[in-house]
N, C-alpha and C positions, 0 to 999 in steps of 0.2 A: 776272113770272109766266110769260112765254111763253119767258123760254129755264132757269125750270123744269122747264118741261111738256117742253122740247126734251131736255134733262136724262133726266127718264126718260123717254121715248121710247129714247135711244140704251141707256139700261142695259137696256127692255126686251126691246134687239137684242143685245146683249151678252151677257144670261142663258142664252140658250138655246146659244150656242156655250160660252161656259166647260161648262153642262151637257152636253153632248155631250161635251167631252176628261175631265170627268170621273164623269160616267155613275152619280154617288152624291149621294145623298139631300141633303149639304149642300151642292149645288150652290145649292139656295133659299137655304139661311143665307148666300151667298157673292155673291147675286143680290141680296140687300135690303142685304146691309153695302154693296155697289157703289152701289146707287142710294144711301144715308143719303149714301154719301160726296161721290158727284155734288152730290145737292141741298147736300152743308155745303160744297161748295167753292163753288157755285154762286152762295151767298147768304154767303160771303166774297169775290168777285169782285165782287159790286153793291154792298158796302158800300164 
C-alpha cells in the first residue's frame, strides 16, 4: 500500500505539469487515466 500511496503521490506531481503544457479542461481526464494507470501497473508489479 505505501508504494501505492507513493504511486499517486508522484501522478499527483505529474498532473499539474501535463496541465500547464496543456492548459485544457481534459487535462483532469488525462490526470486520473495517469494515476488508474500508475496504481494497475503498480499492483501488477506486487503480484
Amino acid at each position: 500500500m505505501l508504494v501505492l500511496g507513493r504511486a499517486e503521490m508522484l501522478a499527483d506531481m505529474i498532473m499539474p505539469i501535463f496541465a500547464n503544457f496543456i492548459r485544457k479542461p481534459f487535462a483532469v481526464t488525462i490526470g486520473a487515466e495517469a494515476r488508474f494507470l500508475a496504481a494497475t501497473m503498480v499492483e501488477i508489479a506486487a503480484l
